[in-house]
MILUMVO-460431 format. One line per field, with one value per residue (C-alpha): residue in one letter; x, y, z. Coordinates in pm, whole numbers, plus 50000, padded with zeros to 5 digits. Layout:
! residues N
residuo	[A:...]
X	[X:...]
Y	[Y:...]
Z	[Z:...]
This chain:
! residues 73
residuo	[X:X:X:X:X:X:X:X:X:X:X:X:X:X:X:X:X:X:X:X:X:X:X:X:X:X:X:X:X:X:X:X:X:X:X:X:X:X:X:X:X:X:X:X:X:X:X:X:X:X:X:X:X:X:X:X:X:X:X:X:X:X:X:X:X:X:X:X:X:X:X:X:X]
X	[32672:32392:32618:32902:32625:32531:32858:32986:32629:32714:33064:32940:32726:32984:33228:32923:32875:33262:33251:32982:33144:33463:33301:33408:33203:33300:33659:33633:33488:33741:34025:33846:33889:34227:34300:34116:34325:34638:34602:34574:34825:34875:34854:35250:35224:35158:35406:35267:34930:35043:35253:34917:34700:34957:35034:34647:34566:34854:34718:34376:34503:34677:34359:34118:34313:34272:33864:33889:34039:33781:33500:33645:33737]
Y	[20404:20596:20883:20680:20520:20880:20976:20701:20780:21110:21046:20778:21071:21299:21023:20965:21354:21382:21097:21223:21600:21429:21224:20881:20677:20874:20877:20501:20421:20634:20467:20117:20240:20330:19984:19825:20038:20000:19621:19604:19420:19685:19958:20080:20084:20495:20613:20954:20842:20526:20799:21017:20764:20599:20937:20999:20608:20678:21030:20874:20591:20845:21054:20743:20490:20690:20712:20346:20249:20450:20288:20028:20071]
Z	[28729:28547:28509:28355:28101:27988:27987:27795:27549:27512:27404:27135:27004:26947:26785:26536:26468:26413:26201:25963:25977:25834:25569:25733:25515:25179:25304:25399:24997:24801:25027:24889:24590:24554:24732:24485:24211:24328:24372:23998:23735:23509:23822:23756:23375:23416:23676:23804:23825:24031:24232:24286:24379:24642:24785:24793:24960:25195:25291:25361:25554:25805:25820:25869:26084:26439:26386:26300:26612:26795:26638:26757:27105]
């Protein structure tokens, strides 16, 4: 049992050194962000920057959404 617990330690260590190696958090607030943007009335009144920022919210949610479901397993 003690080696399963250090196991299971050791693995929640290395999740949390990926996690700041990737920029989780900083990925996490820009992908806010766009959210936030895109969410807006007035969001398709300039066409390619709409386009950018979807393609850039969509790139981030396929980069962020595995680590989220590890943080939460």
């Amino acid at each position: 049992m003690d080696e399963l617990l250090s196991r299971a330690r050791a693995l929640q260590s290395a999740i949390a050194d990926a996690l700041q190696r990737i920029g989780f958090e900083q990925l996490q607030a820009r992908k806010t962000e766009l959210d936030t943007i895109v969410a807006a009335p007035d969001f398709w009144n300039t066409a390619l920057a709409a386009q950018t920022a979807v393609k850039e919210q969509s790139s981030l949610e396929k980069r962020l959404q595995p680590w989220v479901q590890i943080r939460q397993s």
